[in-house]
N, CA and C of each residue as an Amber inpcrd file, in Angstrom:
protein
   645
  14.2440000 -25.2640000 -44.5850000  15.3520000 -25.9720000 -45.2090000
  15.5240000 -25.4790000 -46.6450000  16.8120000 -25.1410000 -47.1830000
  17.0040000 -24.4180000 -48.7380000  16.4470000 -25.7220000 -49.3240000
  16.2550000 -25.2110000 -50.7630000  15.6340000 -26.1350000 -51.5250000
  16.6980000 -26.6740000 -52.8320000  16.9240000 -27.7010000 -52.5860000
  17.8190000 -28.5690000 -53.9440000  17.9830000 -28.0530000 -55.0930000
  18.3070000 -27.5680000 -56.5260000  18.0250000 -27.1130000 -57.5730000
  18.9900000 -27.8690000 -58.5730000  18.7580000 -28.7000000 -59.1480000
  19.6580000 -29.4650000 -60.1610000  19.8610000 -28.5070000 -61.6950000
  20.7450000 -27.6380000 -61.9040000  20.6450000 -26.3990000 -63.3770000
  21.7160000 -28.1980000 -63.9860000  20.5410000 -28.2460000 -65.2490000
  20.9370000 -29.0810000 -66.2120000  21.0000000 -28.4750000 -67.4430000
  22.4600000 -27.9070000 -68.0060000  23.0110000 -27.1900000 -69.1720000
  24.6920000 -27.4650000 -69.8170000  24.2200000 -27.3050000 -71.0400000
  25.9800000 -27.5590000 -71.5110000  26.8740000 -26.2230000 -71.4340000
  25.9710000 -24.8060000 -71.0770000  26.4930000 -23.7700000 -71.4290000
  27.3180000 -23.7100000 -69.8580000  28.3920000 -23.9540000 -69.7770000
  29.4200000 -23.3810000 -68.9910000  28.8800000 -21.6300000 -67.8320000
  29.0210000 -21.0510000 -69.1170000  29.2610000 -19.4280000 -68.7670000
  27.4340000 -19.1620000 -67.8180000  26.4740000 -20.3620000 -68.6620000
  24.9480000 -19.6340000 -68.1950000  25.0940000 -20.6310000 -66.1340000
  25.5100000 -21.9120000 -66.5080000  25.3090000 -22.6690000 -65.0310000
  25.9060000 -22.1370000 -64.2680000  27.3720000 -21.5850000 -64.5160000
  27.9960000 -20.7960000 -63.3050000  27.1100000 -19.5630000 -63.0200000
  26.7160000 -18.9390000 -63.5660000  26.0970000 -17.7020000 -63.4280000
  24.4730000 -18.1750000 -62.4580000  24.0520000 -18.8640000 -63.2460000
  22.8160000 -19.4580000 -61.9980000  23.1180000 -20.3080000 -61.0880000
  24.3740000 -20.7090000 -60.8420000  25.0150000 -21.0060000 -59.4040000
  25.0890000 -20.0680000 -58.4890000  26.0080000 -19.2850000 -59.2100000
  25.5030000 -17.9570000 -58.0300000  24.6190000 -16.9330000 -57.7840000
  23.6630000 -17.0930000 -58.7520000  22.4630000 -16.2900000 -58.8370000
  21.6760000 -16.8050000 -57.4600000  21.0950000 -18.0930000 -57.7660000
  20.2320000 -18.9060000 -57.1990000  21.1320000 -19.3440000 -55.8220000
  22.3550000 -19.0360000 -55.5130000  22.5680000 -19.4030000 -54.4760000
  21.9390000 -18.0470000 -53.2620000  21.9590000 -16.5950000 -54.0420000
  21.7970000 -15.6200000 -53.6730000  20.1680000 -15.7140000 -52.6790000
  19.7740000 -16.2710000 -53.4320000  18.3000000 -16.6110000 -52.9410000
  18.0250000 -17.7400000 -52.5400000  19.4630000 -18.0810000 -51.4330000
  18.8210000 -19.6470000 -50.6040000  18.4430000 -20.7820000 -51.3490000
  19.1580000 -21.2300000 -52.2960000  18.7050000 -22.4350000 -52.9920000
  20.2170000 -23.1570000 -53.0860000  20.1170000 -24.5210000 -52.7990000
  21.6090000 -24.8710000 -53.1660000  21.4380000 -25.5530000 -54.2150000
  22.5340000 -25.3820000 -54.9090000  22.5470000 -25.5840000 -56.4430000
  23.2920000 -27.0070000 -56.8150000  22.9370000 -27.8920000 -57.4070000
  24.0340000 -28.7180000 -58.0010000  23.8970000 -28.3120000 -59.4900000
  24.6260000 -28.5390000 -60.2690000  25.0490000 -28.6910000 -61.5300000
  25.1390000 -29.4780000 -62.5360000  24.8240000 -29.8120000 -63.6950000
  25.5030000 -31.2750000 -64.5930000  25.6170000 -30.5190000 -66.0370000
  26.4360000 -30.7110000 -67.0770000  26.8570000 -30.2530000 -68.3930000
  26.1890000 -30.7800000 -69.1600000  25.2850000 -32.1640000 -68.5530000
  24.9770000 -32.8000000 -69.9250000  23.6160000 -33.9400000 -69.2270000
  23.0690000 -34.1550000 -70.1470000  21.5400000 -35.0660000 -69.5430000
  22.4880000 -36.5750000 -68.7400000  23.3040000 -37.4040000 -69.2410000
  23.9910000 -38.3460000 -68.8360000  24.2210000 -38.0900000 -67.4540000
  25.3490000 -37.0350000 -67.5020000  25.3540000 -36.5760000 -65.9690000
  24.1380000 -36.6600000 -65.0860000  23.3010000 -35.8590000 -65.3190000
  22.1790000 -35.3980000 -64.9330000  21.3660000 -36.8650000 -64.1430000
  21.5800000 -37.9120000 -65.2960000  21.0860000 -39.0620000 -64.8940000
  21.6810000 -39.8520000 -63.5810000  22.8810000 -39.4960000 -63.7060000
  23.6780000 -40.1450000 -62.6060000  23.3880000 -39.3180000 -61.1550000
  23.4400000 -38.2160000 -61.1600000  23.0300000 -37.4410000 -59.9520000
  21.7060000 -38.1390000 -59.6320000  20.6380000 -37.8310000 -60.2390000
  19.7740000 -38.4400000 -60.0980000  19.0240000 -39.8430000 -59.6440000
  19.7750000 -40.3800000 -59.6080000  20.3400000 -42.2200000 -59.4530000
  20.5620000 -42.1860000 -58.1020000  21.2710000 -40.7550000 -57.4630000
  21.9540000 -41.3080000 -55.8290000  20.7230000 -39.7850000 -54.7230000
  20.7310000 -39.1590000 -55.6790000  19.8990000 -38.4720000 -54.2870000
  18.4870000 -37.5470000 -55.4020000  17.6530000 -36.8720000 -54.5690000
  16.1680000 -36.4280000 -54.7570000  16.9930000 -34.8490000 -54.7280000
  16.2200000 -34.0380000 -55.5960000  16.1520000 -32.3410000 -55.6870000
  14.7780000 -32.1030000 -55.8010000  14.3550000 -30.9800000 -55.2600000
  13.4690000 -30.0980000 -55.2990000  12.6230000 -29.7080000 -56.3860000
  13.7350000 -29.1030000 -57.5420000  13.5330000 -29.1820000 -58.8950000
  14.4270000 -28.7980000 -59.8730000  14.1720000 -29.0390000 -61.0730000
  15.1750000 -29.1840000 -62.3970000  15.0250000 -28.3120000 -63.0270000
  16.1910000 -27.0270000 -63.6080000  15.9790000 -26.9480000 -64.6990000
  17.1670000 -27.4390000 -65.8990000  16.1270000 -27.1240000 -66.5180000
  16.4240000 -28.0980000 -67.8590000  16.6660000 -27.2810000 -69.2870000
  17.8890000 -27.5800000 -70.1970000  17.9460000 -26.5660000 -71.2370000
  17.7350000 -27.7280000 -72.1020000  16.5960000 -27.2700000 -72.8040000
  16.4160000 -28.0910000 -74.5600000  17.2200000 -28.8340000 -74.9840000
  17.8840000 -27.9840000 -76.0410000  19.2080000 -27.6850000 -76.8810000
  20.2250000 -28.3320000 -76.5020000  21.1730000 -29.4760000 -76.0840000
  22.1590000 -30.2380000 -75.3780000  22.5100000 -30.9380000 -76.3320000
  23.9200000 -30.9540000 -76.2030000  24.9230000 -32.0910000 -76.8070000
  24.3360000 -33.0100000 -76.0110000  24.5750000 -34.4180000 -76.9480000
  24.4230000 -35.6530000 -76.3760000  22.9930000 -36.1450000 -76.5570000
  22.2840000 -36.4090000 -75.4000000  20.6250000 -36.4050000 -75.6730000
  20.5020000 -35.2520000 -74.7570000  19.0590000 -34.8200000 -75.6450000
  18.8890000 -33.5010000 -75.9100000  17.9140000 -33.3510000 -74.4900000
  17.0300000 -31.9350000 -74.1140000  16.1530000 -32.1690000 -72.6590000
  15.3220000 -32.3640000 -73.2320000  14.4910000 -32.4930000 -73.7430000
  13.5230000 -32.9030000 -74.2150000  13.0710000 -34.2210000 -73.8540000
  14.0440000 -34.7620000 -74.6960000  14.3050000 -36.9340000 -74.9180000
  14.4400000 -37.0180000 -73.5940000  15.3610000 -36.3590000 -72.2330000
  16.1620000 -36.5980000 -70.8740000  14.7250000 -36.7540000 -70.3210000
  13.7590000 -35.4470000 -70.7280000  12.5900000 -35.2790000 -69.9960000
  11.2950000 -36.3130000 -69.7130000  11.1550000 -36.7150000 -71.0180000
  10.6500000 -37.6220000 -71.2420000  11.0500000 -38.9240000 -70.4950000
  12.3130000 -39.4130000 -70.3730000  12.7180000 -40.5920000 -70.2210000
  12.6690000 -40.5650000 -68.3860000  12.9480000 -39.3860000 -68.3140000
  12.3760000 -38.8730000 -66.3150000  11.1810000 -39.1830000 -66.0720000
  10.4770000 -38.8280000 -66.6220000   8.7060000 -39.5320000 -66.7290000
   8.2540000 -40.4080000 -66.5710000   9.0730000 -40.8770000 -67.5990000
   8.5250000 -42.9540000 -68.3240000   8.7600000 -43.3050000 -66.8440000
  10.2880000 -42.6680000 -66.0050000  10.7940000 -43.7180000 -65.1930000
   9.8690000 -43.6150000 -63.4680000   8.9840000 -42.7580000 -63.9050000
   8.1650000 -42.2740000 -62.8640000   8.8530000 -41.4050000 -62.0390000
   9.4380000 -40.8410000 -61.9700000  10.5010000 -39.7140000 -61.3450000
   9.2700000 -37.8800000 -61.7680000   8.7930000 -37.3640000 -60.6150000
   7.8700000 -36.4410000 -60.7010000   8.4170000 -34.6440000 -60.2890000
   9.5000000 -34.8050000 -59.7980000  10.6010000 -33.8960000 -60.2390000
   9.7660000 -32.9040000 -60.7350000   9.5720000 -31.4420000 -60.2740000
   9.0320000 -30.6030000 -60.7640000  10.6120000 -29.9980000 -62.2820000
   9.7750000 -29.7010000 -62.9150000  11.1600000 -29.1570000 -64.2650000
  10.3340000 -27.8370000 -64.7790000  11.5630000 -26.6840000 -64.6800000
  11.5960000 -25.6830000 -65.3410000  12.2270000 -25.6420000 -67.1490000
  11.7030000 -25.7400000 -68.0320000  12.4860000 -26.4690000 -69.6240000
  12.9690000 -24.7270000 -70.0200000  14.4580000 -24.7510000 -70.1590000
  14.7160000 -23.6000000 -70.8490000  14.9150000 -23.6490000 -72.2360000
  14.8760000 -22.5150000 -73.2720000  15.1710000 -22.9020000 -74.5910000
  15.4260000 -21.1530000 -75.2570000  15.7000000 -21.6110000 -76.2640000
  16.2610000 -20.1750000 -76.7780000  15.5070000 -19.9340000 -78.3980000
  14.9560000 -21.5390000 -78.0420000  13.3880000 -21.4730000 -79.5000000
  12.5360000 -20.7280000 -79.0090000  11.9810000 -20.0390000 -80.0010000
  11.1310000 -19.1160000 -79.4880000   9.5790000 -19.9650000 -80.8040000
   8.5300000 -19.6090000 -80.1830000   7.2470000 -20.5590000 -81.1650000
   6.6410000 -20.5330000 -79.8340000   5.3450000 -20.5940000 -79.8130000
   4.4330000 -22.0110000 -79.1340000   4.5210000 -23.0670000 -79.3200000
   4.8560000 -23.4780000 -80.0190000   4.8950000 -25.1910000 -80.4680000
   6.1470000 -25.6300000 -79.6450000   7.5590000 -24.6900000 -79.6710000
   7.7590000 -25.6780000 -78.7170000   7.8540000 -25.6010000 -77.3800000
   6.9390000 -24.7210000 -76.6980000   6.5060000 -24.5310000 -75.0710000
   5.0890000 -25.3440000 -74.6450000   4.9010000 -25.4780000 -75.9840000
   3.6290000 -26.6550000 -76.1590000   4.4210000 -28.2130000 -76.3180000
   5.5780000 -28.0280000 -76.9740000   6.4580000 -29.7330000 -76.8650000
   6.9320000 -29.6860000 -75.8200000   7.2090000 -29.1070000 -74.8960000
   7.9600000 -29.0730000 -73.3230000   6.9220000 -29.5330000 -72.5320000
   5.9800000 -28.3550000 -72.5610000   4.6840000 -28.8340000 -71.6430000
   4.5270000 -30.0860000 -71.5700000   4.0530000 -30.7840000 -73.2320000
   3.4590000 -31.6880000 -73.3880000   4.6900000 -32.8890000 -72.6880000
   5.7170000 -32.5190000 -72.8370000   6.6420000 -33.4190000 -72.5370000
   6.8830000 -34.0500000 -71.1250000   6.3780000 -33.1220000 -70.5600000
   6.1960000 -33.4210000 -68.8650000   6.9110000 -32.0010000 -68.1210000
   7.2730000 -30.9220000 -68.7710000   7.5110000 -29.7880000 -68.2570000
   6.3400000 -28.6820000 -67.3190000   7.1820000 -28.6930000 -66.2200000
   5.9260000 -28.0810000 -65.1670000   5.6170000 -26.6010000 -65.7610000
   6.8090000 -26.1140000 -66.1320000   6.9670000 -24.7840000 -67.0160000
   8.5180000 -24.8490000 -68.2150000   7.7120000 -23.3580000 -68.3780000
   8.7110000 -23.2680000 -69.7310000   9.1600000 -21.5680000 -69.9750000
  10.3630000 -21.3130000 -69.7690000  11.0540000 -19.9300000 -69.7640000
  12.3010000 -20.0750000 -71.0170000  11.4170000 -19.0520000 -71.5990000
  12.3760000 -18.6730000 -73.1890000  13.7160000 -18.0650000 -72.4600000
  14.9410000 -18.2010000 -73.3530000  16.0030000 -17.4210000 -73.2390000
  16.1760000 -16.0420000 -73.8030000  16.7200000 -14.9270000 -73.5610000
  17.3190000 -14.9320000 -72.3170000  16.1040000 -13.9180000 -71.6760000
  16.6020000 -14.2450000 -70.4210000  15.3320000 -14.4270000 -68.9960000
  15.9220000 -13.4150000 -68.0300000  15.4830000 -12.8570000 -67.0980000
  16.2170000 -12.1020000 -65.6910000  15.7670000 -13.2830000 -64.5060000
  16.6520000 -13.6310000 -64.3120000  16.9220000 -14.2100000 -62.9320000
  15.4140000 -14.3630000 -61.8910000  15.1470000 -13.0750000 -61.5850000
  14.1700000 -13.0010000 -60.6170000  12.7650000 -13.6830000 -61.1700000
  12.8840000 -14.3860000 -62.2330000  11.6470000 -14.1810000 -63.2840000
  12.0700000 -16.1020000 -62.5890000  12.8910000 -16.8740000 -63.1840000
  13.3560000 -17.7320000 -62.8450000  13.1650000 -18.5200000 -61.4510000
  13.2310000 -17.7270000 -60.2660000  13.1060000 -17.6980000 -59.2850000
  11.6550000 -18.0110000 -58.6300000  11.0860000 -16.8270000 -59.3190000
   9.5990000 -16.7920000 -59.2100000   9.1540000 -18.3750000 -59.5030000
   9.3100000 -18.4790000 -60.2360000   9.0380000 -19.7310000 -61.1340000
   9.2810000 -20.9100000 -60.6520000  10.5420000 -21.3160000 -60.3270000
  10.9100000 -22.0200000 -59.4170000  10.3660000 -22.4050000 -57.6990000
  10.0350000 -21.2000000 -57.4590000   9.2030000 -20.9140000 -55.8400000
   7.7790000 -21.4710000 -56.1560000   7.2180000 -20.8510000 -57.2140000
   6.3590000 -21.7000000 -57.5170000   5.3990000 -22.9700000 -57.6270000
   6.8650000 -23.3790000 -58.5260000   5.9780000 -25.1030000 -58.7250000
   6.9440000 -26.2370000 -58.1960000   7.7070000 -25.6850000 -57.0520000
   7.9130000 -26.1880000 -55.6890000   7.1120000 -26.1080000 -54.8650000
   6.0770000 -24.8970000 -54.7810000   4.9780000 -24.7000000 -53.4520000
   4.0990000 -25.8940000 -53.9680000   3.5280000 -25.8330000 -55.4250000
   2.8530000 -26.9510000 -55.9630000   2.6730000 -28.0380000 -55.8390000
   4.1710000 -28.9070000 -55.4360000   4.7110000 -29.8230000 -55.2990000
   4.6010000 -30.1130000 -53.9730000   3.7570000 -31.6430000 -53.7940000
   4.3680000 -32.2520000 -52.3400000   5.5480000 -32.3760000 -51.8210000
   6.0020000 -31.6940000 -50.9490000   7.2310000 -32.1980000 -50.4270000
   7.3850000 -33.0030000 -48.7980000   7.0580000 -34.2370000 -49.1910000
   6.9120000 -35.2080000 -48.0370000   7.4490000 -36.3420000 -47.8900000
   8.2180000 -36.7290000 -48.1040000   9.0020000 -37.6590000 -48.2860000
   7.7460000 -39.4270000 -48.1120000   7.8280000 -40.0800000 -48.8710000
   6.9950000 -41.2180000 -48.6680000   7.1750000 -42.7290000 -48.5670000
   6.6740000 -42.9050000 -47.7060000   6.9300000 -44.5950000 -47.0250000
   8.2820000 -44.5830000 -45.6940000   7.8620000 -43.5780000 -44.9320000
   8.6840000 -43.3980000 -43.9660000   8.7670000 -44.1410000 -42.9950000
  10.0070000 -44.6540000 -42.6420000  10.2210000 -45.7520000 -41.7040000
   9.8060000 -45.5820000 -40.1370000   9.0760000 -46.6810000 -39.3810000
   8.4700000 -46.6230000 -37.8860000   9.1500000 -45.5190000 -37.0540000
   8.8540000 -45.4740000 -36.5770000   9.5140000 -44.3380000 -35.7490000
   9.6660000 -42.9140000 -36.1640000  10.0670000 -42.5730000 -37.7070000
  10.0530000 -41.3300000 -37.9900000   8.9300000 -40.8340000 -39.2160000
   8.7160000 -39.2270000 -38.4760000   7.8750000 -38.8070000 -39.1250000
   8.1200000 -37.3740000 -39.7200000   7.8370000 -36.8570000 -41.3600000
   8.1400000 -35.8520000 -41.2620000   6.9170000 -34.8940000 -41.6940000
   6.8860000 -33.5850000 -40.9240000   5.6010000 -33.0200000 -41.1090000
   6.1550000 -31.3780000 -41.1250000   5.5720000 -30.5990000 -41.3050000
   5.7850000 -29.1090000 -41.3240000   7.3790000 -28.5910000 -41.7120000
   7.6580000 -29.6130000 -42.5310000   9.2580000 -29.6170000 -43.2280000
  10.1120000 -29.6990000 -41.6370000   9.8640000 -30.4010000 -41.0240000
  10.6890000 -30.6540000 -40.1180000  10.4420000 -32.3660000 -39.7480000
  11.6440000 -32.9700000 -39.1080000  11.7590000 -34.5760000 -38.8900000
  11.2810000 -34.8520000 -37.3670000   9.9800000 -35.7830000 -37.0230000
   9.9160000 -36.2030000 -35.5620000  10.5020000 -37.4210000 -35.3930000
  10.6320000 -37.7200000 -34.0030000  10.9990000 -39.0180000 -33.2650000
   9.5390000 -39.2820000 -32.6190000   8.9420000 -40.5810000 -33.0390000
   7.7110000 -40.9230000 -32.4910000   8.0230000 -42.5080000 -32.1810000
   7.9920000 -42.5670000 -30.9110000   7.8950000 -44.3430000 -30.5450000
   6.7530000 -44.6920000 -30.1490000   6.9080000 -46.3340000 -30.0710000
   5.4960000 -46.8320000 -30.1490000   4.2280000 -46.5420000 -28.8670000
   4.7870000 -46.2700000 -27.4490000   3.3930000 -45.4330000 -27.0070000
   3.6990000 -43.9410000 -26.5250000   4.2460000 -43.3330000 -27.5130000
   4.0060000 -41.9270000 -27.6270000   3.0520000 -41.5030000 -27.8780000
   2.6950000 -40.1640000 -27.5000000   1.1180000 -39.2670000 -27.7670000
   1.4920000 -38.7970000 -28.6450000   2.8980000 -38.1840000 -28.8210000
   2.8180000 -37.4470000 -29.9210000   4.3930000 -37.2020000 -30.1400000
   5.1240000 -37.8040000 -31.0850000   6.0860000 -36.8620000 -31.4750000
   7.3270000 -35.9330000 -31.0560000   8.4010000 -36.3270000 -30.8240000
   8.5890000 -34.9970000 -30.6860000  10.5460000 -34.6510000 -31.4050000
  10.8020000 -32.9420000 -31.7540000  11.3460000 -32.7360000 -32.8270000
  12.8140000 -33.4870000 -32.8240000  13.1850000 -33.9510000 -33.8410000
  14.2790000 -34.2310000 -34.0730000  14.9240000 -33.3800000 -34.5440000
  16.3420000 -32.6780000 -33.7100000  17.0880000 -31.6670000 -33.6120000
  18.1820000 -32.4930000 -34.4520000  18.4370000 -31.4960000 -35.7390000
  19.1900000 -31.6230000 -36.8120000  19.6960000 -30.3570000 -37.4520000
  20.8620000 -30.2020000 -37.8580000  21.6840000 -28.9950000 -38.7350000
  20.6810000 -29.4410000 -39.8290000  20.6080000 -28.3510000 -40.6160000
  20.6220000 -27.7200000 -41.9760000  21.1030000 -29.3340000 -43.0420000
  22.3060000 -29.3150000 -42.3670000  23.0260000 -30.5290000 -43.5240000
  22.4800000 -31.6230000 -43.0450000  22.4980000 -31.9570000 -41.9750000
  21.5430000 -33.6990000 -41.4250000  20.1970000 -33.4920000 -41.7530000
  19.5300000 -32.5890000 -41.6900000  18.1980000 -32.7290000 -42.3750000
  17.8690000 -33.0440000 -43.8760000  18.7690000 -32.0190000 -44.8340000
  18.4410000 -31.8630000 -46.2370000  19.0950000 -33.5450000 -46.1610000
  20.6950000 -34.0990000 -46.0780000  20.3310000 -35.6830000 -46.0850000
  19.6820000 -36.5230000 -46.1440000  19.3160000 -36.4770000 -44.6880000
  17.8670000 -37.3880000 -44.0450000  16.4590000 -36.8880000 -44.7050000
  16.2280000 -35.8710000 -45.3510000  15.0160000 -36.0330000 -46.4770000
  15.6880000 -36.7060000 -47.5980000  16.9810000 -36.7840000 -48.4540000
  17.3060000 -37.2050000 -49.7220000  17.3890000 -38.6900000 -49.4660000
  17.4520000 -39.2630000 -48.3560000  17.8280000 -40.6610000 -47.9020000
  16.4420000 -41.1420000 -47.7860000  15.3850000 -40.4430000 -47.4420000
  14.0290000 -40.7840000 -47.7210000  12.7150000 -40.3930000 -48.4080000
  13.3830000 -40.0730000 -49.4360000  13.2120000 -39.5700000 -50.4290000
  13.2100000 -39.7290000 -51.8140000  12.6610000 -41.2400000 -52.1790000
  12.0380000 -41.5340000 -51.2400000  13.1790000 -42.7770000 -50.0970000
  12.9070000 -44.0260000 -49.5380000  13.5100000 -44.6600000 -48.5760000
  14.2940000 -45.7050000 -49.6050000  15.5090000 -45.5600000 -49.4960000
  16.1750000 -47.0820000 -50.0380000  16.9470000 -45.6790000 -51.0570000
  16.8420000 -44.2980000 -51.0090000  18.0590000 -43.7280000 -51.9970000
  19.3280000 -43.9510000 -51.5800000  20.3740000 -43.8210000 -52.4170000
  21.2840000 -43.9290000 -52.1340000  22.0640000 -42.3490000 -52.5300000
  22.8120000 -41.7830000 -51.6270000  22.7500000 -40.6640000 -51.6250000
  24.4640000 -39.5540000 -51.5840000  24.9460000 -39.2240000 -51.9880000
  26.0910000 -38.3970000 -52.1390000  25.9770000 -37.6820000 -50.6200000
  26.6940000 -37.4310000 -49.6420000  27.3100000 -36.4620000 -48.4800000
  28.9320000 -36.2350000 -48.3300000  29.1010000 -35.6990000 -47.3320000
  30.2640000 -35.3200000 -46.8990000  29.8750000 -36.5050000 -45.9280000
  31.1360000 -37.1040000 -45.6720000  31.5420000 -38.0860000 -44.3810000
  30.7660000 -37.6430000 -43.2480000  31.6490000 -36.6150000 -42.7580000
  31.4910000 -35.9650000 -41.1810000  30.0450000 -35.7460000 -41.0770000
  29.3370000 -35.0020000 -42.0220000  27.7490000 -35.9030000 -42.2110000
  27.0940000 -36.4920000 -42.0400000  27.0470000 -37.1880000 -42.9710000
  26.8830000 -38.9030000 -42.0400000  27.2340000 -39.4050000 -41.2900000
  27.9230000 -38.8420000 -40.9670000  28.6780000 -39.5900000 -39.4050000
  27.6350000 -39.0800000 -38.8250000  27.4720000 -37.6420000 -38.4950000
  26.7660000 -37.2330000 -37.6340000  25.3540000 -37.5650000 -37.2960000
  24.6770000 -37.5370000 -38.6620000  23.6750000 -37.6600000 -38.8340000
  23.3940000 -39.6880000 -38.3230000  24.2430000 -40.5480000 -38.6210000
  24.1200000 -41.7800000 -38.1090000  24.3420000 -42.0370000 -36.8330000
  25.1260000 -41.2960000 -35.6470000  25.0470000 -41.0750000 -34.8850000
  23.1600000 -40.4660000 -33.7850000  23.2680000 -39.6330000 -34.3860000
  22.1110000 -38.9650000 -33.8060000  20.9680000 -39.9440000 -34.1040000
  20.5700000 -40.6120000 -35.4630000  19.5690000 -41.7130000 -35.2960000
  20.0890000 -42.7630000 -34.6200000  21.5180000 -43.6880000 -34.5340000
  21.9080000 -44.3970000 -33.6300000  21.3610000 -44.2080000 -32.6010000
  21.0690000 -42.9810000 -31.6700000  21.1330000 -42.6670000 -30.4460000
  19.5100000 -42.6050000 -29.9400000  18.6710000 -42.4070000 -30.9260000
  17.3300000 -42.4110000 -30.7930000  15.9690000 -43.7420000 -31.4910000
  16.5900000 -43.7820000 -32.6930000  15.8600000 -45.2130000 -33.1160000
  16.8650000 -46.4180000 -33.2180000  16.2120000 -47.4100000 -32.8470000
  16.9410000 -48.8950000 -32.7480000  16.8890000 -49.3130000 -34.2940000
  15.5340000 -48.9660000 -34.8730000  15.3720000 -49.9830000 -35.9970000
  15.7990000 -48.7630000 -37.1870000  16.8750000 -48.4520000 -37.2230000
  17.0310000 -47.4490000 -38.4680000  18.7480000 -48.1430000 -38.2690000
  19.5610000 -47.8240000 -39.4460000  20.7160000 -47.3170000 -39.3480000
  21.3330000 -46.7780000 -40.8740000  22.8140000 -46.1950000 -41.3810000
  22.9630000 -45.3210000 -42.1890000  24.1000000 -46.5180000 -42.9010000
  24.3620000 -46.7400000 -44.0420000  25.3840000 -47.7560000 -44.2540000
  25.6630000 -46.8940000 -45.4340000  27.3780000 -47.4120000 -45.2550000
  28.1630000 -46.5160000 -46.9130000  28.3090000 -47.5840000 -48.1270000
  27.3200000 -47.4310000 -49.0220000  27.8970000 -48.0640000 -50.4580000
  29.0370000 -47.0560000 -51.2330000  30.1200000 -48.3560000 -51.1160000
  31.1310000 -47.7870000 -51.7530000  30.9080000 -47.0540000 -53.1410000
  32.1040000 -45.5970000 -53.1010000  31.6780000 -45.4150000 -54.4930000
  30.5520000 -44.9310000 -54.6330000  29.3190000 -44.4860000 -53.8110000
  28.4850000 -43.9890000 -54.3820000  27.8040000 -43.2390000 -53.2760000
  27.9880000 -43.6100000 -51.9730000  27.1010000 -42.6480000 -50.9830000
  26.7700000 -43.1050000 -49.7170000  25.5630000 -42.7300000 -49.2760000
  25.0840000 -43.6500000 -48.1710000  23.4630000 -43.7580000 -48.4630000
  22.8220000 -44.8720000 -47.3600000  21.8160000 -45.4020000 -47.7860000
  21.0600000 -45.7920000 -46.6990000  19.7090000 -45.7020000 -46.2770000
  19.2910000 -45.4190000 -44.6240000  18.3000000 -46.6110000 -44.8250000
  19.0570000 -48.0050000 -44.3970000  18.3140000 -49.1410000 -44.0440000
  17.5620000 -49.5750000 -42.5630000  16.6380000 -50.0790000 -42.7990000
  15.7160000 -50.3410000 -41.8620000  16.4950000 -52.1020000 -41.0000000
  16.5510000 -52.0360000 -39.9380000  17.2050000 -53.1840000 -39.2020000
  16.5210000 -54.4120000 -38.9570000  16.4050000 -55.0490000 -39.0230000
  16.0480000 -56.7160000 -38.7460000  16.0230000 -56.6120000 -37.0730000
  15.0260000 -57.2750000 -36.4190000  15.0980000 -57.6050000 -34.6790000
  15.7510000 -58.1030000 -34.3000000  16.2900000 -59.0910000 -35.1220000
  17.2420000 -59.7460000 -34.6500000  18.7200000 -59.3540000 -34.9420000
  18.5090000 -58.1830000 -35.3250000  19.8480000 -57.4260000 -35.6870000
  20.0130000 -56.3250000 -34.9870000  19.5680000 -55.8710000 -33.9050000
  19.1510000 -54.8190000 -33.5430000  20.0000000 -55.0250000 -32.5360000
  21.1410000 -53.8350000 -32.3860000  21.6940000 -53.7120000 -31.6590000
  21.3230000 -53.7550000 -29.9400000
């Protein structure tokens, strides 16, 4: 499954350019101009990992970084900057930065980096609801006297979802409709106690069903 990449920068000319850099190498990219933004993405669905430019109108990455922390949010972050010192790849670090790449950089260097301290990173989604399980980056269907498991057949797009929806459980999450449709369909059709509901205005959200609600 490609891996999420949130590029958090005010520079216009550098995010488009690592939009399509990083798309080159299987990563799908979202974007934000400014830490605010950044916060709001963040609010409705889970990425892989961040990078992050210092230097920002508004509040700065640094302060953004920090305040990602406090909120327990473990988000691997790449901190870019165009300061050059130890001191401040030593204030990034210290700040909760997994790494730290001076400007300007080649791409592949970036990448590396990124592949990295994503491998580092658990990626398991946690407190997963009865019935589903996810293991070897892929989603099972396990009912209650099953031996074992078995795969839940999903596109590319119903999967990366259905990890951001539990991801952890109770996100609320940005898709395309036809999406979710699909993707609520296909658990419709296999677990009783799951279903996909749209909060207006902001996404969808993969609640666990009541017995006595259970279709």
């Amino acid at each position: 499954m490609n891996k999420t990449i949130l590029v958090i920068d005010d520079d216009d000319t550098l995010t488009k350019s690592l939009n399509r850099g990083l798309q080159q190498y299987d990563f799908f990219v979202i974007t934000a101009n400014s830490a605010e933004q950044a916060g709001e993405i963040l609010s409705k669905l889970s990425v892989d990992a961040i990078v992050l430019d210092r230097m920002m109108g508004g509040m700065d990455g640094l302060t953004f970084l920090k305040c990602l922390r406090d909120s327990g949010n473990t988000t691997p972050v790449i901190m870019l900057t165009a300061l050059s010192g130890a001191e401040h790849a030593i204030d990034g670090l210290s700040g909760g930065a997994n790494d730290y790449l001076a400007k300007p950089f080649q791409l592949k260097e970036l990448v590396l980096r990124l592949q990295n301290i994503i491998k580092q990173t658990p990626n398991t989604p946690q407190n997963m609801p009865n019935g589903l399980i996810f293991a070897d980056n892929e989603f099972f269907i396990k009912h209650k006297n099953d031996e074992k498991g078995r795969l839940f057949a999903l596109s590319n797009e119903e999967k990366r979802l259905l990890h951001n929806l539990t991801s952890p459980m109770g996100n609320i999450v940005a898709a395309a409709p036809m999406v979710a449709k699909r993707l609520r369909t296909k658990i419709n059709s296999v677990l009783s106690g799951l279903d996909i509901i749209t909060i207006r205005g902001r996404g969808y959200k993969l609640i666990p069903i009541p017995a006595t609600e259970k279709r």
